[in-house]
C-alpha atoms as one frame of an Amber mdcrd trajectory, in Angstrom:
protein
 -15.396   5.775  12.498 -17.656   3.023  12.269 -18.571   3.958   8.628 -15.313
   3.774   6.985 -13.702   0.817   5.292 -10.336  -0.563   5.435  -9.247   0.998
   2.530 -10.662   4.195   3.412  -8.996   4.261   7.177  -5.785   3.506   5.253
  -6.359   6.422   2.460  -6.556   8.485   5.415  -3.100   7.558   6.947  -1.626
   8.266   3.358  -2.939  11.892   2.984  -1.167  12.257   6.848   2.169  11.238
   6.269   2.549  10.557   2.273   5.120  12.569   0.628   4.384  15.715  -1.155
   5.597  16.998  -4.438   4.524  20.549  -3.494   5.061  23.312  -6.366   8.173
  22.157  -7.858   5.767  21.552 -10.888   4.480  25.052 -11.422   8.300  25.741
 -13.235   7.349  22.560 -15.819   6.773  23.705 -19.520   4.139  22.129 -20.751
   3.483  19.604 -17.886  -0.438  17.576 -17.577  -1.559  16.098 -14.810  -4.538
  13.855 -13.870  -6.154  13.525 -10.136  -8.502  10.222  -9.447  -8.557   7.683
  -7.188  -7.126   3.833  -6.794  -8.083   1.687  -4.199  -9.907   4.760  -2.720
  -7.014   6.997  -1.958  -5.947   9.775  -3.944  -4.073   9.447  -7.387  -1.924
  11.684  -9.530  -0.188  11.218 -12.622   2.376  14.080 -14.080   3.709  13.980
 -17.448   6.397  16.839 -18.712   6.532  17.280 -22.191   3.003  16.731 -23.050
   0.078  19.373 -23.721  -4.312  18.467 -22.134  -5.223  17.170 -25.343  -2.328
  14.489 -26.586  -2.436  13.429 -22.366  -6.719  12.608 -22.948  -5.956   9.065
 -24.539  -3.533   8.313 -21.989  -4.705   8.792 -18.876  -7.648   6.932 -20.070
  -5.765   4.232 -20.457  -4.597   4.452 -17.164  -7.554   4.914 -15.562  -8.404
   1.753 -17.342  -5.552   0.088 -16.485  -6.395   1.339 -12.315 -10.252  -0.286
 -12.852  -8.936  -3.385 -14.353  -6.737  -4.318 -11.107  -8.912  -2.606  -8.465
 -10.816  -5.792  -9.879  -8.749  -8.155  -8.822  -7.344  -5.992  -5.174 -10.162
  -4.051  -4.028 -11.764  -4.966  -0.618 -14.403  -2.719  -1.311 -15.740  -4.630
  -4.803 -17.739  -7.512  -4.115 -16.965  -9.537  -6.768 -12.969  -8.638  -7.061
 -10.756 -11.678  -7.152  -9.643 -10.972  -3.063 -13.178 -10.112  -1.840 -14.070
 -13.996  -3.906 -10.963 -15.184  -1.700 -12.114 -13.926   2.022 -15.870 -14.961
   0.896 -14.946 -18.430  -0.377 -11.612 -19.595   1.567 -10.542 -20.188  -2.130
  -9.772 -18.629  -5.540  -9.422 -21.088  -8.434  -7.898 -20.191 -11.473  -6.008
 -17.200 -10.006  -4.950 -14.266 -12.517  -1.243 -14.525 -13.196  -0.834 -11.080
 -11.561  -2.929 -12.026  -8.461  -0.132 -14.634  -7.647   2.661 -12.411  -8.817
   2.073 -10.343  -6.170   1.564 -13.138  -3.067   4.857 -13.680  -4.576   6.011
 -10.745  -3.863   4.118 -10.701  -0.800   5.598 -13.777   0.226   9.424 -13.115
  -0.051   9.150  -9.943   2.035   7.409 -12.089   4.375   9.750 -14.416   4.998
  12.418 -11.372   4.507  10.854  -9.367   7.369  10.335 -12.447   9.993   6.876
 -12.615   9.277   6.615  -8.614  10.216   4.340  -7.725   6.801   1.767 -10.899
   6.822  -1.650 -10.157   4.579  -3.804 -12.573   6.452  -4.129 -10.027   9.600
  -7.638  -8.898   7.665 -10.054 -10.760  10.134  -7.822  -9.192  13.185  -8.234
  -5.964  11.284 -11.781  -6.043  11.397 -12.118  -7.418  14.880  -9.946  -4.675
  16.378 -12.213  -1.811  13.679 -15.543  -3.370  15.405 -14.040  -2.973  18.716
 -13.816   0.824  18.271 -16.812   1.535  16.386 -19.435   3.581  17.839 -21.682
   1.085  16.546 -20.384  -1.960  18.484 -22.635  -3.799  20.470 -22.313  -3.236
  24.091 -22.126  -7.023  24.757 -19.173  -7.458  22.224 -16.438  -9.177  23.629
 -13.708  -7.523  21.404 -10.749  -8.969  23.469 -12.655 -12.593  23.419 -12.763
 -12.208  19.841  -9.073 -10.594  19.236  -7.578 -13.488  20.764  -9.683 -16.170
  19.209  -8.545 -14.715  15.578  -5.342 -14.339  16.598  -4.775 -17.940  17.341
  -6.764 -19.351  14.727  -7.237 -17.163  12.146  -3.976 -15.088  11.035  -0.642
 -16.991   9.622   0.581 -16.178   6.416   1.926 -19.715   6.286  -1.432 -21.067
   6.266  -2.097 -19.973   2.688  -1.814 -22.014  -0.361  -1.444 -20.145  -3.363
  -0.570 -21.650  -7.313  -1.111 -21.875 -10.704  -4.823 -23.575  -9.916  -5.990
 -22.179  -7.040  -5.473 -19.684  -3.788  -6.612 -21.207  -0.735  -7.012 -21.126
   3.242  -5.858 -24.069   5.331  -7.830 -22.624   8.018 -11.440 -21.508   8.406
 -12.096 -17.808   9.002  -9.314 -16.724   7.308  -9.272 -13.710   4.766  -6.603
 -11.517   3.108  -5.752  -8.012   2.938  -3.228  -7.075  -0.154  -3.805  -2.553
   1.057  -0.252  -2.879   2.063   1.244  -3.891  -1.070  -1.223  -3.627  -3.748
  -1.059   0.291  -4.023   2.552   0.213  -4.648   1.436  -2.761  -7.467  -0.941
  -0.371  -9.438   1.548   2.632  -9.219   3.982   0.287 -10.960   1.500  -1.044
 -13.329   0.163   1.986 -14.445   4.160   2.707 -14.517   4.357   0.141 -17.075
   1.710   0.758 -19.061   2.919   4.950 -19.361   6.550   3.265 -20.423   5.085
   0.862 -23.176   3.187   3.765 -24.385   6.385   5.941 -24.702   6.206   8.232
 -22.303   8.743   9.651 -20.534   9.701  11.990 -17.708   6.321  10.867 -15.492
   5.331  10.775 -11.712   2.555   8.408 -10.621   1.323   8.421  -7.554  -1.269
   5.985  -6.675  -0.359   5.930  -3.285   2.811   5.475  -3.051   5.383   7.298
  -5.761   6.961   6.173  -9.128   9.358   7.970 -12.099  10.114   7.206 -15.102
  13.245   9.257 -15.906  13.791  12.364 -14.203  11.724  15.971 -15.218  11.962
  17.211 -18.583  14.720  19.779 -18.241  16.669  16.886 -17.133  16.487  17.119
 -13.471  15.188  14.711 -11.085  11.672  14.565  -9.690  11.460  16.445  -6.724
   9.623  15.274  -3.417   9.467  15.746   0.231   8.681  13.480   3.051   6.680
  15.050   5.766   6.102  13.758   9.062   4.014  11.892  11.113   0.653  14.239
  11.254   1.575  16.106   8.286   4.568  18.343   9.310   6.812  18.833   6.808
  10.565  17.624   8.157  12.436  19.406   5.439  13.994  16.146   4.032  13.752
  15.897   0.390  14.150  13.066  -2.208  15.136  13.544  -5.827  13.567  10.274
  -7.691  14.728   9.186 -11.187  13.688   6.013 -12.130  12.952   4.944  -8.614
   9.900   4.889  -5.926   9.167   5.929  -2.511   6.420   4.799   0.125   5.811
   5.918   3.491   4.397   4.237   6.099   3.333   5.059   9.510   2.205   3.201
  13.028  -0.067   6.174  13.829  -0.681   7.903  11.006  -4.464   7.120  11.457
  -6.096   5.099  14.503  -9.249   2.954  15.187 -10.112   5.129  17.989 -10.585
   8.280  18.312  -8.224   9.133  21.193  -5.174   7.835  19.023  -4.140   4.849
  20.600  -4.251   1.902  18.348  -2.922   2.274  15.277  -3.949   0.773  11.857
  -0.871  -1.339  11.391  -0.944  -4.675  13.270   1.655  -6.551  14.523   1.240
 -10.557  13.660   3.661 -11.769  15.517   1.494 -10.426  18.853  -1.972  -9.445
  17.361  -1.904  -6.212  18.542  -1.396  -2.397  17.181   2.390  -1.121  16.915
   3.332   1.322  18.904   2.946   4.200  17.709   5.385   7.654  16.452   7.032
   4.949  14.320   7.193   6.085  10.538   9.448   4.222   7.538  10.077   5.999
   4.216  11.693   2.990   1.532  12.969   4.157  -1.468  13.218   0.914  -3.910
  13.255   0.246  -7.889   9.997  -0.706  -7.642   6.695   0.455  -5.747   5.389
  -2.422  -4.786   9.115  -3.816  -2.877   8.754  -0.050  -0.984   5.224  -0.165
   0.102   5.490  -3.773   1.772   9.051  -3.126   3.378   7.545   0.575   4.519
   4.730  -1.496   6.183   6.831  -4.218   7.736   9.808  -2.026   8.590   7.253
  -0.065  11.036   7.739  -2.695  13.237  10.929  -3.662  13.287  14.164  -1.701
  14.645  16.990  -0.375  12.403  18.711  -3.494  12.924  16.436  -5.650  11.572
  15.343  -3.261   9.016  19.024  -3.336   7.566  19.267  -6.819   7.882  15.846
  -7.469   5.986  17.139  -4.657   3.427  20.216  -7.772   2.546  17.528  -9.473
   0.442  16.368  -6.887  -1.542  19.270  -5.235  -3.466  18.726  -1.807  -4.482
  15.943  -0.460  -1.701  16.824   1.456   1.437  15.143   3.055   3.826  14.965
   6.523   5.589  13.270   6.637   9.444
């Protein structure tokens, strides 16, 4: 595993246990639909009512619209705004939309008891160095885990406004992957709405409609489980999202036992067979809850849910 990224190890736990449309859209009269990729997992857009060559200047758009905030997201891109962030310990002049989304980041933070925290990115890598074949035999993975733990991981020890984005403590960096796809599938939401379209399912990692299907039915989807089994529960959206999250649906090591989400309250994998599905307005509110509702029971998962009116959950 040694040469995958962060984002890719995380693309891989979406293709396990993301939800499927499956072939509900072979019945769609004149339906288009574009494949690429955002933040290096899979993306689809579906439009009803449109034919391949009115949909051309509009899914460029959107794949314009995906570049232009990969730039400010992406751990993979050197120069994005969050890659500037880890490198620096500060971002000045932040984009508006940068800080509209530690925002939103934020608020589920405190929401969740400090369950989805972005800073865990150094622990991240610590625990992905541990379990790479390319480790060095003298690395002292545990020494380092609980060095970054204490010192290096807080979400509270961010500063983040109009001026700048900054770390209060050295060492720190940022990791956005578990809200930031539910952001661009609600961007490039946005974008498909100013630009009149209707009856449209984006999926750039997590799901979005706008309206329901063209013959006036809602958008079909299925949530399978935790390895890819399909669990025969099915979700009509319509002018809602969906995003799944799992503990194991992909691992640092390759027997399966540590997870990819972390736990910041301990600094250490959650346990695993846990999987969230949150259906929300909004794909960004369902991709962080998904992520911090992994590890948290029903109980606090409800209680979180008081804050955010409108989003549920299915386990």
């Amino acid at each position: 595993m040694s040469g995958l990224t962060r984002r890719r190890f995380v693309s891989i736990a979406a293709a396990a246990v993301a939800v499927s449309t499956g072939g509900a859209f072979a019945y769609a009269p004149r339906s288009v639909l574009w494949r690429g990729i955002a933040l290096g997992a899979r993306a689809e857009i579906r439009i009803d009512g449109l034919d391949g060559d009115e949909a051309d200047e509009i899914f460029a758009a959107c794949r314009h619209e995906i570049d232009r905030l990969e730039d400010l997201f992406s751990l993979y891109r050197t120069d994005s705004a969050i890659a500037r962030l880890n490198r620096d310990g500060v971002l000045a002049d932040p984009d508006p939309e940068f800080l509209a989304l530690l925002s939103t980041a934020a608020s589920v933070h405190r929401s969740t008891g400090g369950r989805f925290d972005p800073t865990v990115q150094p622990l991240w890598d610590a625990y992905a160095k541990l379990h790479s074949k390319s480790a060095e035999r003298d690395y002292d993975g545990a020494g380092a885990i609980a060095e970054i733990f204490g010192s290096r991981v807080g979400f509270e020890h961010l500063r983040f406004g109009p001026a700048e984005v900054a770390f209060q403590r050295p060492g720190m960096a940022l990791t956005l992957n578990g809200i930031a796809q539910g952001y661009i599938t609600d961007k490039v939401s946005d974008l498909l709405r100013r630009m009149g379209m209707r009856h449209v399912l984006v999926n750039a990692g997590e799901l979005r409609a706008l309206d329901g299907r063209s013959d006036g039915s809602a958008w079909p989807v299925r949530i399978n489980g935790i390895g890819g089994m399909a669990t025969g529960r099915a979700v009509l959206l319509n002018n809602r999202a969906l995003a799944t999250s799992a503990t194991s649906g992909t691992t640092f090591d390759g027997a399966g036992r540590y997870g990819h989400i972390l736990d910041p309250r301990v600094g250490k994998p959650a346990p695993r067979g846990r999987q969230v599905t949150v259906e929300a307005p909004t794909a960004t509110l369902a991709d962080a809850l998904s992520t911090a509702f992994c590890l948290m029971s029903e109980k606090e998962a409800v209680a979180a849910l008081d804050a955010f009116p409108g989003a549920h959950f299915h386990v």
